[in-house]
Legacy VTK file of the C-alpha trace (Angstrom):
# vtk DataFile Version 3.0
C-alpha trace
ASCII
DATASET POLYDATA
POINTS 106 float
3.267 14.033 -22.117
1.032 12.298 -19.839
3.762 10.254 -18.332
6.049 13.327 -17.751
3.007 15.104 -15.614
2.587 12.203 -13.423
6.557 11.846 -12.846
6.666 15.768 -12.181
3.763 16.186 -9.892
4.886 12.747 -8.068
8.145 14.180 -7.268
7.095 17.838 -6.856
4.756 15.916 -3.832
7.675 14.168 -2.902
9.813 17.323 -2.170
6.941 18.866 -0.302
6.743 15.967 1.863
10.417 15.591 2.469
10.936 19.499 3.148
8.033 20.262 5.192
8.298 20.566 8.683
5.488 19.473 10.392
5.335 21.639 13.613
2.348 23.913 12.819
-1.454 22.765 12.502
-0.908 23.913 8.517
1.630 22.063 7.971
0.488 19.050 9.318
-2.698 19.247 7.335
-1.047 20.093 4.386
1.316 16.911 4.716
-1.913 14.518 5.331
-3.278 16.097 2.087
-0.295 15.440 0.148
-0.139 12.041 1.360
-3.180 11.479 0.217
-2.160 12.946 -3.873
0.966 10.506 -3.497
-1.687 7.674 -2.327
-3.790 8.463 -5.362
-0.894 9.139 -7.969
-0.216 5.069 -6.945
-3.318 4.314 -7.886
-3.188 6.224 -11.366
0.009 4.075 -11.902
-1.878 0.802 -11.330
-5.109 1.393 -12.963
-2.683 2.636 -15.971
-0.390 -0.625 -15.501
-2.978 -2.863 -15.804
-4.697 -1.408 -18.499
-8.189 -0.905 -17.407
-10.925 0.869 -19.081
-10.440 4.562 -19.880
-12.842 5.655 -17.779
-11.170 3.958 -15.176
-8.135 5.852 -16.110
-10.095 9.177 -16.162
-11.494 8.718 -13.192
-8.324 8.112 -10.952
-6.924 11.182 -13.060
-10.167 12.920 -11.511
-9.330 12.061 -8.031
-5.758 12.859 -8.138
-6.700 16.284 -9.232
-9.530 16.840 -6.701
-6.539 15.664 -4.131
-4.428 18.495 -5.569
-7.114 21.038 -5.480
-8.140 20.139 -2.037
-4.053 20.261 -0.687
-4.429 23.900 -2.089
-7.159 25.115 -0.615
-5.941 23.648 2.941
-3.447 26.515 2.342
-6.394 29.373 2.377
-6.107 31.722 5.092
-3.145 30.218 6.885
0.671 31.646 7.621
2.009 29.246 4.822
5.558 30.661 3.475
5.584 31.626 -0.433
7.098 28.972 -1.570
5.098 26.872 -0.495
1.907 28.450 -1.619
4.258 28.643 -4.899
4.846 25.184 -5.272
0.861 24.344 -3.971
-0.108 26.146 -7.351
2.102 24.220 -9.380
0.863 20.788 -7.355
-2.568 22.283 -8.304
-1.889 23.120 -12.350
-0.369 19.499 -12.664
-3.101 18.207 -11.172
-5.379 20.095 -13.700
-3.175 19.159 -16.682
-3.158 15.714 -15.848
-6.912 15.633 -15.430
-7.661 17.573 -18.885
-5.251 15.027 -20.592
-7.444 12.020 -19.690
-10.302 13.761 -19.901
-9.305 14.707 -23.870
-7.641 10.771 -24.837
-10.241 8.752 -26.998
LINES 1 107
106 0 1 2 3 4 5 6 7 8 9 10 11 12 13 14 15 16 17 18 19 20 21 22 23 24 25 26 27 28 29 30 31 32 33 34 35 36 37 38 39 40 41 42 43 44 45 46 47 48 49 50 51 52 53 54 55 56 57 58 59 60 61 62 63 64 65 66 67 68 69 70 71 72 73 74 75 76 77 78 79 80 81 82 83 84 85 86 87 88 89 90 91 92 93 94 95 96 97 98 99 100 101 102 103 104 105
């Protein structure tokens, strides 16, 4: 389960970054921010890959999901289209899910 939110939200960031057009000051900002969830996701893979400590693990989860949250709310207020504040909540719930399923592993 855990492996199938990190490929989905990796590729739903992915999309976002390949379809945005980055002529307006929101969509800029929102690209930078998902750069930075792709940067993070990375690191999830890595600290996962080379087996570190879980709270390691948890902790990369953490910032991935902070990264997602903060993507979102770089959306507030501005003239983003609905899909894309549609596919920011998903980024967001992913983010979320992937954070509570570290957070509940042993």
């Amino acid at each position: 389960m855990v492996a199938k939110i990190i490929h989905d939200l990796s590729d739903l960031v992915q999309l976002m970054l390949k379809g945005l057009a980055r002529t307006k000051a929101w969509q800029r900002q929102l690209a930078g921010h998902l750069e930075d969830v792709d940067r993070l996701l990375q690191v999830l893979r890595m600290t996962i890959a080379m087996e570190n400590a879980h709270d390691e693990i948890a902790g990369a989860a953490e910032a991935v999901a902070a990264a997602c949250r903060r993507a979102g709310a770089s959306l507030a207020g501005s003239r983003a289209d609905s899909s894309s504040l549609q596919a920011m909540a998903l980024i967001g719930k992913l983010g979320d899910k992937l954070r509570a399923a570290f957070a509940s592993l042993p």
